[in-house]
C-alpha positions as CSV (number, residue, x, y, z in Angstrom):
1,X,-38.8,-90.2,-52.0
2,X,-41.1,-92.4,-50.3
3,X,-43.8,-91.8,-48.4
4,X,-45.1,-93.2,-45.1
5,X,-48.4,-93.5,-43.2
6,X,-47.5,-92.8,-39.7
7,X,-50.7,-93.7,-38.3
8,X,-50.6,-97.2,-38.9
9,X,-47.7,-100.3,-39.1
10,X,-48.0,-100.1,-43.1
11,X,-44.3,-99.8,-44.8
12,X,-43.9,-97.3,-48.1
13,X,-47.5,-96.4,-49.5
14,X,-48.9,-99.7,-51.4
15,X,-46.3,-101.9,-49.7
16,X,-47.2,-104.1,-46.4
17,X,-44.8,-103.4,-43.6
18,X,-43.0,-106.7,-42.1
19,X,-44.7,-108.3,-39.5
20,X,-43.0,-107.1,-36.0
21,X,-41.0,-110.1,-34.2
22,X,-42.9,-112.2,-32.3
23,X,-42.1,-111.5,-28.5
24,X,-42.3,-114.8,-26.8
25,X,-44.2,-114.6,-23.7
26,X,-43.5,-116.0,-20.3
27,X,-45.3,-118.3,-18.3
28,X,-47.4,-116.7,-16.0
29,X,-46.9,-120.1,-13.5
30,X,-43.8,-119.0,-11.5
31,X,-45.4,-115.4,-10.8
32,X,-48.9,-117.3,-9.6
33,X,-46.8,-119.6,-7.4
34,X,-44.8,-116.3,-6.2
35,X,-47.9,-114.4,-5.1
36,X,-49.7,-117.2,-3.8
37,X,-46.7,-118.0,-1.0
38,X,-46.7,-114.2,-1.0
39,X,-50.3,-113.8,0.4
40,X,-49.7,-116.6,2.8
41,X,-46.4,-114.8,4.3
42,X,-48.0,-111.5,4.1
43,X,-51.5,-112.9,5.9
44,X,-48.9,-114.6,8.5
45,X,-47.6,-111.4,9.5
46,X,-51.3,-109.4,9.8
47,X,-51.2,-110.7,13.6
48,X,-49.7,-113.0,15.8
49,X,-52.7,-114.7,16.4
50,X,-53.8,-115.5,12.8
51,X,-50.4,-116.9,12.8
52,X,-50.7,-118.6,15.4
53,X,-54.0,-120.3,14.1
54,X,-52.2,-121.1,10.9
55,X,-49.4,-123.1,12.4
56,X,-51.5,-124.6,14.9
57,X,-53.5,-125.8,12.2
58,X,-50.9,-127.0,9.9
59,X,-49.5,-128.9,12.9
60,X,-52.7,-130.9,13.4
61,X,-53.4,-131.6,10.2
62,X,-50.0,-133.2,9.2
63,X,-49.9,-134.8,12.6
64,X,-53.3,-136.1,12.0
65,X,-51.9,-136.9,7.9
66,X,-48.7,-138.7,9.2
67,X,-50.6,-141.3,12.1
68,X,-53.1,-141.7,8.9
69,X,-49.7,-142.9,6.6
70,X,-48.2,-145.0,9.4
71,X,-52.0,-146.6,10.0
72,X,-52.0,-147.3,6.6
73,X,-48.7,-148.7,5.9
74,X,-49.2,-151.4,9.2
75,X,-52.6,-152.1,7.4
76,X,-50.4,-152.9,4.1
77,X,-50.9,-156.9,4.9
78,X,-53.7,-156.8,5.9
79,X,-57.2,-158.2,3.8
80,X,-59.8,-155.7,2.3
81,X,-57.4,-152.7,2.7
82,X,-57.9,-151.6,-0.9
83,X,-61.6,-151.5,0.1
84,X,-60.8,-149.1,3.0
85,X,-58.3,-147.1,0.6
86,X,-60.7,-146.9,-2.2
87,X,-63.3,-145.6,0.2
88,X,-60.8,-143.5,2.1
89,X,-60.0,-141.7,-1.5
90,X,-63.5,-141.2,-2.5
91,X,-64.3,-140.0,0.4
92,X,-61.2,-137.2,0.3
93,X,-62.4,-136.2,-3.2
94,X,-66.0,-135.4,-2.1
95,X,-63.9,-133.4,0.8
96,X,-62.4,-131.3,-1.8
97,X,-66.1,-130.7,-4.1
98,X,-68.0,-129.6,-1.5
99,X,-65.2,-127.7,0.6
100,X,-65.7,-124.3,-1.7
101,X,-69.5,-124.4,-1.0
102,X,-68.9,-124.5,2.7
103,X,-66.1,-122.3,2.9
104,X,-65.7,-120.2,0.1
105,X,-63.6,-117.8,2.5
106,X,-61.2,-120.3,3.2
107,X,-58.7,-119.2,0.2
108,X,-59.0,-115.6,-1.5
109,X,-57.4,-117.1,-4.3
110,X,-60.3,-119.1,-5.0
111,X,-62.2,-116.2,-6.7
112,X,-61.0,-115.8,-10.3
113,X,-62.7,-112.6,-10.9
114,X,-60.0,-110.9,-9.1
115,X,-58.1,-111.7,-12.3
116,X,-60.7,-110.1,-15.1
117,X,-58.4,-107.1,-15.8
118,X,-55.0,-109.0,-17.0
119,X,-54.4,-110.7,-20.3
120,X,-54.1,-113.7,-19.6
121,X,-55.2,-117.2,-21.7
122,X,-57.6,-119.0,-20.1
123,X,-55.0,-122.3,-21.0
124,X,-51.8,-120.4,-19.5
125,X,-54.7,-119.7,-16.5
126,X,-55.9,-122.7,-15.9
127,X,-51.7,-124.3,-15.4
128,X,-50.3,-121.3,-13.5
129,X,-54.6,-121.6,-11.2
130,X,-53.4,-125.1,-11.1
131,X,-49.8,-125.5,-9.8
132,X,-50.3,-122.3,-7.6
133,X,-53.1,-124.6,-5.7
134,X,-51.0,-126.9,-4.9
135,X,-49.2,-124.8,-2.3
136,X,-51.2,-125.0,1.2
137,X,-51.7,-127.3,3.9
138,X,-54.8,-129.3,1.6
139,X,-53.0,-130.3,-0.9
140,X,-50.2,-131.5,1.1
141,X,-52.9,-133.2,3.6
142,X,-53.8,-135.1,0.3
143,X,-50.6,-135.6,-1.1
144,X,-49.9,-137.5,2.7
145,X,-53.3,-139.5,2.3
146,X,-52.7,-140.7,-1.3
147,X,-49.3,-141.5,-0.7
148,X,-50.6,-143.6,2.6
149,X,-53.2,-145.4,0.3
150,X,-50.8,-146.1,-2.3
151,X,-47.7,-147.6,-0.4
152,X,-51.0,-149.9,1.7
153,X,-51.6,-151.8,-1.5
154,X,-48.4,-151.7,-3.9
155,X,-46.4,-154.8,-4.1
156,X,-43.7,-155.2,-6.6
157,X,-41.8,-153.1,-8.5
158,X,-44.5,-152.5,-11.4
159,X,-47.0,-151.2,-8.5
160,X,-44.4,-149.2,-6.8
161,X,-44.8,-147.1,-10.4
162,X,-48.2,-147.1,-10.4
163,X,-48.5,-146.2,-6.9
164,X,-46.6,-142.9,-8.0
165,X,-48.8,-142.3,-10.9
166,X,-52.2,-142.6,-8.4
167,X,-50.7,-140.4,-6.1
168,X,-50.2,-137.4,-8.6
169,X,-53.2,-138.2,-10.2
170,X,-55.2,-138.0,-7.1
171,X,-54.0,-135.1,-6.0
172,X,-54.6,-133.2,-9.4
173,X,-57.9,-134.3,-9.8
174,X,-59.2,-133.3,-6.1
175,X,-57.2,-129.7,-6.9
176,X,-59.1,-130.1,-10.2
177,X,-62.2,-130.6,-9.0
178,X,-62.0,-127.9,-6.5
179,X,-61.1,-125.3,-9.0
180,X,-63.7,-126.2,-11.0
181,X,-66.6,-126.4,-8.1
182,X,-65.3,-123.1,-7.2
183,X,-65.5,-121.3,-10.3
184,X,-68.5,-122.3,-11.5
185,X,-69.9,-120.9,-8.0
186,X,-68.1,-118.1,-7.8
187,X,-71.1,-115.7,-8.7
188,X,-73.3,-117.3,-6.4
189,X,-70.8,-117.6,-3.4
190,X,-69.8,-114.4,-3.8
191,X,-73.4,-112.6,-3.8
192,X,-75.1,-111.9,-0.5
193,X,-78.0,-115.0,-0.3
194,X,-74.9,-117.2,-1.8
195,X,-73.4,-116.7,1.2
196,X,-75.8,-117.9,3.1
197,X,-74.8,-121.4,2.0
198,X,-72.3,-121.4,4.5
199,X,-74.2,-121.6,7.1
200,X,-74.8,-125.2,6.7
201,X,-71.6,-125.9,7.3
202,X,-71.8,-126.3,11.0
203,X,-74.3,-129.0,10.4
204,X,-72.4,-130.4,7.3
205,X,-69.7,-131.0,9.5
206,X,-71.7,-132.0,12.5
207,X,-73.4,-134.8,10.4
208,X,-70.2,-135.6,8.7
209,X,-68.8,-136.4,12.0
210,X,-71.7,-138.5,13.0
211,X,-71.6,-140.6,10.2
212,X,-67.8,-141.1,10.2
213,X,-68.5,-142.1,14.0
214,X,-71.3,-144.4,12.9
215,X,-68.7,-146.2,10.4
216,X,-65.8,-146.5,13.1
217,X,-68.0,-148.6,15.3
218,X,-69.2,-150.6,12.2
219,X,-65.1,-151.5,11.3
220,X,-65.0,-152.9,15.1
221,X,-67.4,-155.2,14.5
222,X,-66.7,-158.6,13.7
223,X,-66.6,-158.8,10.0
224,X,-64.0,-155.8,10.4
225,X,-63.0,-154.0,6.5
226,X,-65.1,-156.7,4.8
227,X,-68.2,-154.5,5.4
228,X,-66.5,-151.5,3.1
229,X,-66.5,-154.2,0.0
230,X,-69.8,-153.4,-1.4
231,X,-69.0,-149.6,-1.4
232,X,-65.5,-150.2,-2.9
233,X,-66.8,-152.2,-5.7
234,X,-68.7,-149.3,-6.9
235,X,-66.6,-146.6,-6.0
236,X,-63.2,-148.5,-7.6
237,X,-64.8,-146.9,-11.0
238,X,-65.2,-143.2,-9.8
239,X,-62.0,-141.0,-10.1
240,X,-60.0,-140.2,-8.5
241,X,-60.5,-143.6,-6.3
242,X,-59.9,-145.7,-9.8
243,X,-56.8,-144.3,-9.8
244,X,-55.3,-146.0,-5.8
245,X,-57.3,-149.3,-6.7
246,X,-55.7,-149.4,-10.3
247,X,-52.6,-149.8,-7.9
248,X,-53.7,-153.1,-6.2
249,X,-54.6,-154.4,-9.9
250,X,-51.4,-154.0,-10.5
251,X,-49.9,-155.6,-7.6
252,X,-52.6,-158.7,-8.9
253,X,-51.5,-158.6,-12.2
254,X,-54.9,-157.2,-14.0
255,X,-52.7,-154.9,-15.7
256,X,-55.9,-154.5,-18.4
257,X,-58.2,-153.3,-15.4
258,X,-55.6,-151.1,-13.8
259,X,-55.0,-149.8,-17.4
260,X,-58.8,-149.0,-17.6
261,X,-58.8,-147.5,-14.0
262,X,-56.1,-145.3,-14.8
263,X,-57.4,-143.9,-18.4
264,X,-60.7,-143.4,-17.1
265,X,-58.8,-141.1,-14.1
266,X,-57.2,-139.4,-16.7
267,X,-60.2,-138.5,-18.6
268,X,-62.2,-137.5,-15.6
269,X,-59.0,-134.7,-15.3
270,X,-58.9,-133.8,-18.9
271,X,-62.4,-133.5,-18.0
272,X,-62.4,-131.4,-15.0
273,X,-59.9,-129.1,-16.8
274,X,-62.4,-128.6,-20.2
275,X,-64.9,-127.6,-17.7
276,X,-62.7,-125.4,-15.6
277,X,-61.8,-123.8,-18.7
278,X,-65.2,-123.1,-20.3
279,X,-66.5,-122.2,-17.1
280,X,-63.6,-119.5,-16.4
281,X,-64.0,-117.9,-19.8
282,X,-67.5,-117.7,-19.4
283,X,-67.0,-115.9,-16.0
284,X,-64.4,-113.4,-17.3
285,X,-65.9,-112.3,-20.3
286,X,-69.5,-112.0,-19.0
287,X,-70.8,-108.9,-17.3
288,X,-73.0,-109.3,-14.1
289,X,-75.4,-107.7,-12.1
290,X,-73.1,-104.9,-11.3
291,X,-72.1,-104.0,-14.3
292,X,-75.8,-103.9,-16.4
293,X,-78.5,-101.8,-15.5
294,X,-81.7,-102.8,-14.4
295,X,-83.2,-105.0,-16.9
296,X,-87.2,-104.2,-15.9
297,X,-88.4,-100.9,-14.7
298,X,-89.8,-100.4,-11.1
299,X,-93.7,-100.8,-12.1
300,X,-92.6,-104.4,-13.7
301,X,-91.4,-105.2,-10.5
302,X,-94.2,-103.9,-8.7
303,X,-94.9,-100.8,-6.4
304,X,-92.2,-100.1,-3.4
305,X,-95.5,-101.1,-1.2
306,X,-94.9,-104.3,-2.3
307,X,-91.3,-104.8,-2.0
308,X,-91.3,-103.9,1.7
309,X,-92.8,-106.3,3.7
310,X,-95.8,-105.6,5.8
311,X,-94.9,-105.1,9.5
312,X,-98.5,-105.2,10.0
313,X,-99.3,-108.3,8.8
314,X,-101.5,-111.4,10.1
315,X,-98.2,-112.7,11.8
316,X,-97.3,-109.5,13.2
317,X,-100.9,-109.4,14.9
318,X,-100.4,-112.6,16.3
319,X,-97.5,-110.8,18.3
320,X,-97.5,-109.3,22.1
321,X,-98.5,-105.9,21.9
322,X,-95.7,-103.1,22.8
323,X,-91.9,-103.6,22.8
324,X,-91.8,-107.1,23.2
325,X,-94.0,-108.0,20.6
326,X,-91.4,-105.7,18.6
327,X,-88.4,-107.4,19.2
328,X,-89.7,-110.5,18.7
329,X,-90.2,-110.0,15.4
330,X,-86.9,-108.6,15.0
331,X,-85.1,-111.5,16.4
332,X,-86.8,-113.7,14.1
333,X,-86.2,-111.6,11.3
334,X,-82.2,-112.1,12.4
335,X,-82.7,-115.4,12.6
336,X,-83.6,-115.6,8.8
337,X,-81.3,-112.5,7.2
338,X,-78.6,-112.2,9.4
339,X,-75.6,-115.1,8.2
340,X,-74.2,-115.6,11.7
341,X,-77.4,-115.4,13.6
342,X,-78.6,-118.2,11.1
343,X,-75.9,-120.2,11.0
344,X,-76.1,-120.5,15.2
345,X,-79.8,-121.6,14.4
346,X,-79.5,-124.0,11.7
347,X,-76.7,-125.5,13.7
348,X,-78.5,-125.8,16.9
349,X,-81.3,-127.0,15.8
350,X,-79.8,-129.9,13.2
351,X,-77.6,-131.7,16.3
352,X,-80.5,-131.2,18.6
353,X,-82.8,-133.9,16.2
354,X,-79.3,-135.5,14.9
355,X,-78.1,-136.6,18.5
356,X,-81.1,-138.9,19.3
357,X,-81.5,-140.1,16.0
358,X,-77.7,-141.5,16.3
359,X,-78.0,-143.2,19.3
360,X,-81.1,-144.6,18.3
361,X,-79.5,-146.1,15.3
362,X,-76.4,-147.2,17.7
363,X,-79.0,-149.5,19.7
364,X,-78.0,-147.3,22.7
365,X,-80.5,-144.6,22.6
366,X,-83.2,-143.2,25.1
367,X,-85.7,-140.6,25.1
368,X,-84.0,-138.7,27.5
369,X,-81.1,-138.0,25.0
370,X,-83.6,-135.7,23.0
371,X,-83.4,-133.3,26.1
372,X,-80.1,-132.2,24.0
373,X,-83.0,-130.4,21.6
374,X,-83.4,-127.7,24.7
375,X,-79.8,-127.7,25.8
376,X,-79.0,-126.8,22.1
377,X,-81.3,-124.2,21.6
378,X,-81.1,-122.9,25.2
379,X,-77.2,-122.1,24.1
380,X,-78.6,-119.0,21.8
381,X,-80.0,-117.4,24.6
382,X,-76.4,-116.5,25.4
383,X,-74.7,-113.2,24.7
384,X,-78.1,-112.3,22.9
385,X,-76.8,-108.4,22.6
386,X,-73.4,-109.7,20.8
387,X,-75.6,-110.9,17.9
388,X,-76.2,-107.0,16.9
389,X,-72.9,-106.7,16.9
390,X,-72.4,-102.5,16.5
391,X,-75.9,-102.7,15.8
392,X,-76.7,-103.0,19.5
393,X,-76.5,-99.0,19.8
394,X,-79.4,-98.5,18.0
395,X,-81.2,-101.3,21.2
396,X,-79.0,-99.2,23.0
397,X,-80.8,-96.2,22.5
398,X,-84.4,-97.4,23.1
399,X,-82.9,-98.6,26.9
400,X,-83.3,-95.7,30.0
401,X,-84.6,-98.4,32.3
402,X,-84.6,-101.7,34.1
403,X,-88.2,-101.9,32.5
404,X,-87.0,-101.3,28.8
405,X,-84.4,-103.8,29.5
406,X,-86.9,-106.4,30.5
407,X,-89.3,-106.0,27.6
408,X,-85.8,-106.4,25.5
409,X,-85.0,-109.5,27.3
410,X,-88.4,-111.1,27.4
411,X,-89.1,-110.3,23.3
412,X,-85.8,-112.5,22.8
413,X,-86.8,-115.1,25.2
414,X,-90.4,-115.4,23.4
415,X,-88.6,-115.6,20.0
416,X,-86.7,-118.5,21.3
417,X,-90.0,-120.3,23.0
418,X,-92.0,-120.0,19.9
419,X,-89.4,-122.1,17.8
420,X,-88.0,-124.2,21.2
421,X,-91.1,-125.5,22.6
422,X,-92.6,-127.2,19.3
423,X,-89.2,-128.0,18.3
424,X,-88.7,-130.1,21.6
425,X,-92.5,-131.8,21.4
426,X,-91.5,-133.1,17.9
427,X,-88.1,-134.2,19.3
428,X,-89.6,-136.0,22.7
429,X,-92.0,-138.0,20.5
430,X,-89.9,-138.3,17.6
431,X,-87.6,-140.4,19.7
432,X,-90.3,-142.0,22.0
433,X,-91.6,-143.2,18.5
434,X,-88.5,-144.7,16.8
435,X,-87.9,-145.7,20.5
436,X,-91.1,-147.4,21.0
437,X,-91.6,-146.0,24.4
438,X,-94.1,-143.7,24.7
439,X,-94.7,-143.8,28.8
440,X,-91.2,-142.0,29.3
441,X,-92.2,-139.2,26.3
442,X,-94.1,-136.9,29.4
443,X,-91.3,-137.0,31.6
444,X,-88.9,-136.1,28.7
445,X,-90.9,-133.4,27.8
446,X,-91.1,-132.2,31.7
447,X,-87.1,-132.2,31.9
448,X,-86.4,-130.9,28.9
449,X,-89.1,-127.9,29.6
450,X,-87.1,-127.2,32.7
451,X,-83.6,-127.5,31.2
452,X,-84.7,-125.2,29.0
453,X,-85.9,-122.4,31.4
454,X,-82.7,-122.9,33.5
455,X,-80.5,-122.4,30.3
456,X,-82.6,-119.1,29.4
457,X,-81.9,-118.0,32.9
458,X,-78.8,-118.2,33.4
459,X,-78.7,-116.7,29.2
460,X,-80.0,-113.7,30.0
461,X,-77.6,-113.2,33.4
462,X,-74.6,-114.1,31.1
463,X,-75.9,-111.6,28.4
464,X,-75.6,-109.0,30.9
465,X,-72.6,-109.6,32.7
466,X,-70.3,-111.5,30.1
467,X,-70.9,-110.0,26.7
468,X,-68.7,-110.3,23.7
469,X,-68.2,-109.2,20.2
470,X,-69.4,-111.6,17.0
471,X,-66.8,-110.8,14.1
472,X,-69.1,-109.9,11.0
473,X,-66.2,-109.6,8.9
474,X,-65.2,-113.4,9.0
475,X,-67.2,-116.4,7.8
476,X,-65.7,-118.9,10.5
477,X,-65.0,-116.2,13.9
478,X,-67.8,-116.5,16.6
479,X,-65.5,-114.7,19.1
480,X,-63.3,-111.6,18.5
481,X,-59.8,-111.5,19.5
482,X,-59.0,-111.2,23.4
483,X,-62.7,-112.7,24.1
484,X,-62.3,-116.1,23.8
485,X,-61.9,-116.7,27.6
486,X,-64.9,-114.6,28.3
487,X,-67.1,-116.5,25.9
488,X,-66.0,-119.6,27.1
489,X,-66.4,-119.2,30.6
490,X,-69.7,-117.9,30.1
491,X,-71.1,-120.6,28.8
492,X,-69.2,-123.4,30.6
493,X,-70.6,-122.2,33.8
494,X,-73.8,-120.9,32.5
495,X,-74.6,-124.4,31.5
496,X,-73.1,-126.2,35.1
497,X,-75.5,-123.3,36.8
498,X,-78.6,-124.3,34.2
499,X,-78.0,-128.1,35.1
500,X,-77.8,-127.2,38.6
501,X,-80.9,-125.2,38.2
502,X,-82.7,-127.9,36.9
503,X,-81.9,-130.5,39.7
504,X,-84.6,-130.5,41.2
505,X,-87.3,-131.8,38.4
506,X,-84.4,-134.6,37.5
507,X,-84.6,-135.5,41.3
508,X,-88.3,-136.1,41.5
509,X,-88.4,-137.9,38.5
510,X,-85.5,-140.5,39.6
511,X,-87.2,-140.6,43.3
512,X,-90.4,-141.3,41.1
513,X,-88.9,-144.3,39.4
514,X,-86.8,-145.4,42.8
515,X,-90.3,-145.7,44.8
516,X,-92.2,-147.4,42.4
517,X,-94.7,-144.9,41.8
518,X,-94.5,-145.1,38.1
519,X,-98.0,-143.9,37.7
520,X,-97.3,-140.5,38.7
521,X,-94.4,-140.1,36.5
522,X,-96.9,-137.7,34.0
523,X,-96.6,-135.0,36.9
524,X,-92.9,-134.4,35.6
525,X,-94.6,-132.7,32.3
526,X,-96.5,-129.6,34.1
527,X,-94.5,-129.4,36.7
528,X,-91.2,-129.0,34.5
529,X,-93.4,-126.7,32.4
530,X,-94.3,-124.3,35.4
531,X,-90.9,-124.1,37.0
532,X,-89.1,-123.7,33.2
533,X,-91.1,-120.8,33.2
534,X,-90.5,-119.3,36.7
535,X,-86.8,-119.9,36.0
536,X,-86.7,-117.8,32.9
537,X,-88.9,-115.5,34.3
538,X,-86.8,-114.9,37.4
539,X,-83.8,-114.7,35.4
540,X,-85.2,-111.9,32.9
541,X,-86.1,-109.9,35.8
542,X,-82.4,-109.9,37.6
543,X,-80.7,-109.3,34.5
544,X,-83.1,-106.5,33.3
545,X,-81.5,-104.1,35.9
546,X,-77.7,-105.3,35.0
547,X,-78.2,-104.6,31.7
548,X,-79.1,-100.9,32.2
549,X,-76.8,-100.6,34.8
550,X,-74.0,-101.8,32.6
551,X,-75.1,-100.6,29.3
552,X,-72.2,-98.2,27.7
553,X,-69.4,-101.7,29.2
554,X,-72.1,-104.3,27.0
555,X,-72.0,-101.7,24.1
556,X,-68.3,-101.3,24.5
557,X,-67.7,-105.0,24.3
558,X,-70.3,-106.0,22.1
559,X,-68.6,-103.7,19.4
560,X,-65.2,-104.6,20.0
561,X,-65.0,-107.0,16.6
């Protein structure tokens, strides 16, 4: 008789038990690639207009991928196109790195953490991560671009091949580098000041744009690609660009440089997958903030008196005294903590200075175009009770009167004036230095003081009678569903009504320059001071009464997101 220990996988007592068959163990690949086209069917059918958003954007994007192929192919004879294709590629690649800082909503694949719990490898990861990223209108925008790049400078059978090679390559080294980016931020995008990143991606893209414009008019010039040569010759050594150029070295015959190009492309993969690796495992096997208890105790951190902030401080005393004084510094406190509320700022005020600084550099610029500072800014004075949000019916509460409703208004208007007014000073001069015309800088100043006060107006009346809900819940929505037409038309004719408004400072200072009396043109600056201020003044007190009046509809509206 023998005898067994049940409690473990030992055989007869003093004998080892065989080894159980090895189960061989799937790929997890095809079930990644399943669920990812399963969250894109099942986020298609959530609404009819998030599906509708989807396929309108997938339609522009390959319409905008396909006139970029057929550009490129009619480019194929033509000299310094591997310049603009090496640049082009670079460019894409940067795309895709700084993409998952800007938008880390974009893809709620993107956050690996969602993946602690199963036991999975981080190498069987990393492939099924890899090839399940690939699905989505990105990678097949890149695939289109690459493709477009590679067919513009292959000649010959040998670079037809190689032309295949860049095109995967480039492709899984922008997917690469994405992944990677993404992970190794995903505790940081995914905490609450990480976040807050994202609100430079109005201006990121607002620059971006700029720039992009600033280089189209450079191509037109006379020397045409040949001013992208000195770019490409540094940038046909960074990945995944080496890769496209390897393909015109090909087509040349420096099959040794194209050789180089494409192993050093290779590496810079094998790299990008080493560090998506480490940085994957390090993220799933490390606990974070959530998970550990407070390291310190309160009294290393100091007393709660010292945690709050002081209300009551030397700023604060600087205020008005009474409500508006109060919700002053409230709406500058939402203009530093709250994500949406900054990114309208940071946005505003970047194209406000970035405008005149582009057509100054464009040789076409004037001091007048810094009046875009106040137009800008002046735009945040609409819907000013939509920023709360369902926060608004706590204001709510505090309003019984067309006198409450006024202090409310005016606190937000002096919020805006404290940052708009030196803001436009430094943009007036600012461009009447780089500008070298200093004698129009008081008129500037005049006009853009009155635009101002007419776009504040006509704010505050659209605040009362055309609210609408700002989506909290979503990174990229300004405008909650069924709104869009009432946030459009409120500020499309709130800013015809402010131009309007402002008429008749822009007439005196043309009938000014028209007559000759260029002397008196420094009367603009007061006077477009005084009336700014009687403009937003007599717009704060006929909205006051509208917004009591109609305070449950501007709650009802304002919490419809």
């Amino acid at each position: 008789m023998t005898l067994t220990d049940p409690l473990d996988a030992r055989g007869p007592l003093g004998t080892a038990a065989p080894a159980p068959p090895a189960v061989p163990t799937a790929s997890p690949t095809p079930v990644f690639v399943s669920l990812k086209l399963a969250l894109l069917r099942n986020g298609l059918r959530q609404s009819s207009g998030r599906r509708a958003a989807y396929l309108t954007s997938l339609v522009l994007a390959m319409l905008f991928a396909v006139l970029q192929l057929l550009g490129l192919v009619l480019l194929r004879d033509t000299n310094h196109v591997d310049a603009l294709v090496t640049l082009l590629t670079a460019v894409l690649a940067l795309g895709w790195a700084v993409m998952p800082l800007f938008f880390p909503g974009g893809d709620e694949t993107l956050d690996p953490t969602r993946l602690v719990m199963l036991p999975l490898r981080p190498r069987s990861l990393i492939t099924a991560l890899l090839v399940s990223s690939l699905i989505g209108i990105g990678p097949l925008f890149t695939l289109t671009l690459a493709a477009g790049s590679a067919v513009a400078v292959a000649h010959g059978a040998a670079a037809a091949g190689a032309a295949v090679m860049a095109v995967v390559l480039t492709v899984l080294v922008c997917v690469a580098l994405a992944r990677a980016v993404a992970t190794a931020n995903t505790r940081l995008l995914t905490s609450r000041k990480g976040r807050d990143l994202a609100v430079l991606s109005g201006l990121f893209v607002a620059i971006g744009a700029q720039f992009v414009n600033f280089g189209a008019q450079q191509l037109g010039g006379k020397n045409g690609l040949a001013v992208l040569e000195p770019a490409a010759a540094v940038l046909r050594w960074v990945p995944p660009a080496a890769a496209v150029d390897a393909v015109q070295g090909v087509s040349d015959g420096a099959y040794g440089v194209a050789a180089a190009q494409f192993a050093l492309t290779i590496g810079a993969l094998a790299v990008l997958l080493w560090w998506w690796r480490g940085t994957l495992t390090h993220l799933m096997t490390t606990p974070d903030a959530s998970t550990l208890q407070a390291a310190a105790p309160r009294e290393r951190r100091g007393s709660g008196a010292a945690d709050t902030p002081d209300a009551s401080g030397p700023f604060a005393r600087l205020l008005p005294a009474g409500r508006s004084g109060t919700v002053l510094l409230r709406t500058l406190r939402y203009a530093v903590r709250d994500p949406k509320t900054k990114s309208a700022w940071v946005t505003s005020l970047g194209v406000g200075l970035l405008l005149p600084f582009v057509t100054a550099v464009q040789d076409n610029g004037s001091v007048y175009w810094s009046c875009w500072a106040s137009g800008m800014l002046g735009m945040l004075m609409y819907n000013q009770f939509g920023q709360d949000s369902s926060a608004f019916w706590m204001v709510a509460q505090t309003i019984s009167s067309p006198r409450d409703a006024y202090l409310e208004l005016r606190g937000r208007t002096l919020a805006l004036l404290l940052v708009a007014v030196p803001y436009m000073a430094v943009a007036v001069l600012g461009s009447a230095a780089v500008l070298k015309n200093w004698s129009a800088a008081p008129e500037a100043l005049g006009i853009a003081l009155a635009l101002l006060g007419s776009m504040l107006a006509t704010g505050a009346m659209a605040s009362a009678l055309a609210p609408y809900s700002i989506p909290q819940d979503s990174g990229h929505k300004n405008v909650a569903p069924g709104q869009a037409g009432i946030a459009w038309i409120s500020l499309l004719v709130g800013m015809i009504l402010g131009s309007v408004l402002c008429a008749p400072v822009l007439g005196l200072t043309i009938w000014l320059h028209v007559s000759g009396a260029h002397g008196w043109l420094w009367v603009v600056f007061p006077l477009g001071a005084v009336y700014g201020a009687a403009l937003a003044e007599t717009g704060l007190r006929l909205a006051a009464p509208r917004v009591a009046a109609r305070l449950p509809e501007i709650l009802a509206a304002v919490s419809k997101g």
